[in-house]
C-alpha positions as CSV (number, residue, x, y, z in Angstrom):
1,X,0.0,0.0,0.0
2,X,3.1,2.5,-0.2
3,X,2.3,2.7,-3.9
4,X,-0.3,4.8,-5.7
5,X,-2.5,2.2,-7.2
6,X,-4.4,4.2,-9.8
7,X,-2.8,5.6,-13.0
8,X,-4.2,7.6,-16.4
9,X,-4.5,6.4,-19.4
10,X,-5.2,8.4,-22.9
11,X,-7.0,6.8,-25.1
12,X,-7.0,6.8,-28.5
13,X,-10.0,9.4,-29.2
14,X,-8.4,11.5,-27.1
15,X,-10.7,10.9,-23.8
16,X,-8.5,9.8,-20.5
17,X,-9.9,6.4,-18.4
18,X,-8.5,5.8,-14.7
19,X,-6.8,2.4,-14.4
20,X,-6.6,0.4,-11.8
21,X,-3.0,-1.1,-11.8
22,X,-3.7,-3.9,-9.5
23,X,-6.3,-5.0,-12.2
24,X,-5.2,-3.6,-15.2
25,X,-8.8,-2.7,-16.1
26,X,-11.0,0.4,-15.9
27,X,-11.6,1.5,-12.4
28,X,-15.2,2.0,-11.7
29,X,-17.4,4.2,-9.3
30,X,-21.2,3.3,-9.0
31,X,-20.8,0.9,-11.4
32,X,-19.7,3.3,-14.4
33,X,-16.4,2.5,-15.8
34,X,-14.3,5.5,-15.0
35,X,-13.8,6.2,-18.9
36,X,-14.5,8.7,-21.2
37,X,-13.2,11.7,-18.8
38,X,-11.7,14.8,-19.7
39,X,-7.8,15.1,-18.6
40,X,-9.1,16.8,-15.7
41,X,-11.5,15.3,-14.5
42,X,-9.5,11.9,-14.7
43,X,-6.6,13.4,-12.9
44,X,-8.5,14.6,-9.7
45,X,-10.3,11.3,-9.6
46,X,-7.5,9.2,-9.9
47,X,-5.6,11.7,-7.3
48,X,-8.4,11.0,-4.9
49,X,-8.5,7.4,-5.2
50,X,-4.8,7.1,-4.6
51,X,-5.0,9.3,-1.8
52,X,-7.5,7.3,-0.2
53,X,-5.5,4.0,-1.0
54,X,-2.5,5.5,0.6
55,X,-4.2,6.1,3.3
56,X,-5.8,2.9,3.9
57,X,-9.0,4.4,3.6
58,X,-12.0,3.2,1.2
59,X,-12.8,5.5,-1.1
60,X,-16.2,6.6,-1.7
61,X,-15.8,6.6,-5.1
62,X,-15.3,3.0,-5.5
């Protein structure tokens, strides 16, 4: 856990997807697939995530 786990990832029409790098897949809040974000928006989510990972603390968005 001393590791961020979450990591960006551009795709190829230009959106941005959070990854989760245990996984290798999509993370995913509420279901949804965190995909089709803007730069952004991807990069505060994933910040938040990792945050919370780092923490020890399960994040709500998750």
């Amino acid at each position: 856990m001393n590791e961020p786990r979450y990591e960006l990832r551009q795709e190829k029409n230009g959106t941005w997807t959070v990854i989760d790098g245990m996984t290798r897949v999509p993370a995913a809040s509420d279901g949804r697939d965190l995909t089709g974000l803007d730069r952004d928006d991807a990069r505060d989510i994933m910040e938040t995530l990792n945050r919370d990972h780092l923490a020890g603390r399960k994040s709500p968005l998750v």
